[in-house]
N, C-alpha and C positions, 0 to 999 in steps of 0.2 A: 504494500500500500504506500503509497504516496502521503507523504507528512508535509509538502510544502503548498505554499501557499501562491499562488499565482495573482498578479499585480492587474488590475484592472485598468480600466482606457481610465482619463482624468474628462471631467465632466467640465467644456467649456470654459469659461477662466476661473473655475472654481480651483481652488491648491487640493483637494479632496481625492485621495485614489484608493478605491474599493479595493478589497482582496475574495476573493474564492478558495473555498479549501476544495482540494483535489482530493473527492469522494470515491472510496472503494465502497462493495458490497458484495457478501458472498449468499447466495441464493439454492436455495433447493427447490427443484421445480418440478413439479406433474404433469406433463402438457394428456390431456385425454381425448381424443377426436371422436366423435358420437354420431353413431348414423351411419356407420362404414362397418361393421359388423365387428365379431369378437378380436380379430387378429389387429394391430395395432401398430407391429412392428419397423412397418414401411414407415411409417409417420413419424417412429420417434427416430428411426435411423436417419430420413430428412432434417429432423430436427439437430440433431449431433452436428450434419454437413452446418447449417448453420453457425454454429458453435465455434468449429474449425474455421470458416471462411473471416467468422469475428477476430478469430486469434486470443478468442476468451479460454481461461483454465478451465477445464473442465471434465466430470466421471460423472458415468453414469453406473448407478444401482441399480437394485430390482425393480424399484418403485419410483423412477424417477433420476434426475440428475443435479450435481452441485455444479454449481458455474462460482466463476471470482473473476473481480474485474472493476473496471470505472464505471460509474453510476449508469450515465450514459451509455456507454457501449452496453452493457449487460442487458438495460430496458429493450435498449433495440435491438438485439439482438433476440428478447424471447416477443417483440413485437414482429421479429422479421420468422417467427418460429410460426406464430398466428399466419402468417397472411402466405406460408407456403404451403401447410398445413391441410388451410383453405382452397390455395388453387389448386392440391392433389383429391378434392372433391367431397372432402369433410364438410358436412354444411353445422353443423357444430363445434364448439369445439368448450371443454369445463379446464381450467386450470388453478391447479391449488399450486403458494409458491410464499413459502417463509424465508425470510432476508435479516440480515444481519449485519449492520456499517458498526465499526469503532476509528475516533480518529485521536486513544490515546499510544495507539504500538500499531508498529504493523502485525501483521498474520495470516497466514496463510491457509487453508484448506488444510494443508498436510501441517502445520506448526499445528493445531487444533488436535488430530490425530497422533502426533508423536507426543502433547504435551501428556496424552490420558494414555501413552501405552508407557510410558517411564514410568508414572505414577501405578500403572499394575505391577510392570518388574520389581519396583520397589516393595513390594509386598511380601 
């Protein structure tokens, strides 16, 4: 993740220059296309390609996929997961998707998972 803060345009002859913090968010996402019958797998496989063309982190589970990445990028990319989704003939589509930003450390997907598999060794 990104800790720095990016300098904003100055507003007219005002001396004033806004800052933006450089937003990460790691996401787990269900995408479910409805109306296409029980098999599913074409769609989520499409959905992956997206993933990749983003250049976003990304693993897929049983039940879905964890993405990481900038705020931006990651929306569009499960907006661009929607609208491919749909032109492969899904006239539905339900998604469940819990997200996650911290902007005091960075961390990773896998910094999350090594920090709870020490914490078992150590046992």
């Amino acid at each position: 993740m990104k800790r720095s803060l990016k300098r904003g345009r100055r507003l007219s002859s005002e001396k004033r220059v806004e800052w933006v913090l450089v937003m990460n968010v790691m996401i787990d996402i269900c995408i479910v296309p409805l109306g296409v019958g029980v098999s599913v797998s074409k769609y989520i496989a499409a959905c992956q390609r997206v993933l990749d063309d983003a250049q976003l982190a990304h693993e897929m589970h049983a039940y879905g996929t964890n993405v990481e990445g900038d705020w931006d990028r990651v929306m569009a990319a499960v907006k661009r997961c929607h609208e491919v989704v749909h032109q492969m003939g899904a006239p539905r589509i339900t998604t469940s998707m819990r997200l996650g930003t911290r902007t005091d450390r960075e961390q990773t997907m896998d910094d999350k998972i090594q920090s709870v598999k020490l914490k078992l060794a150590s046992e």
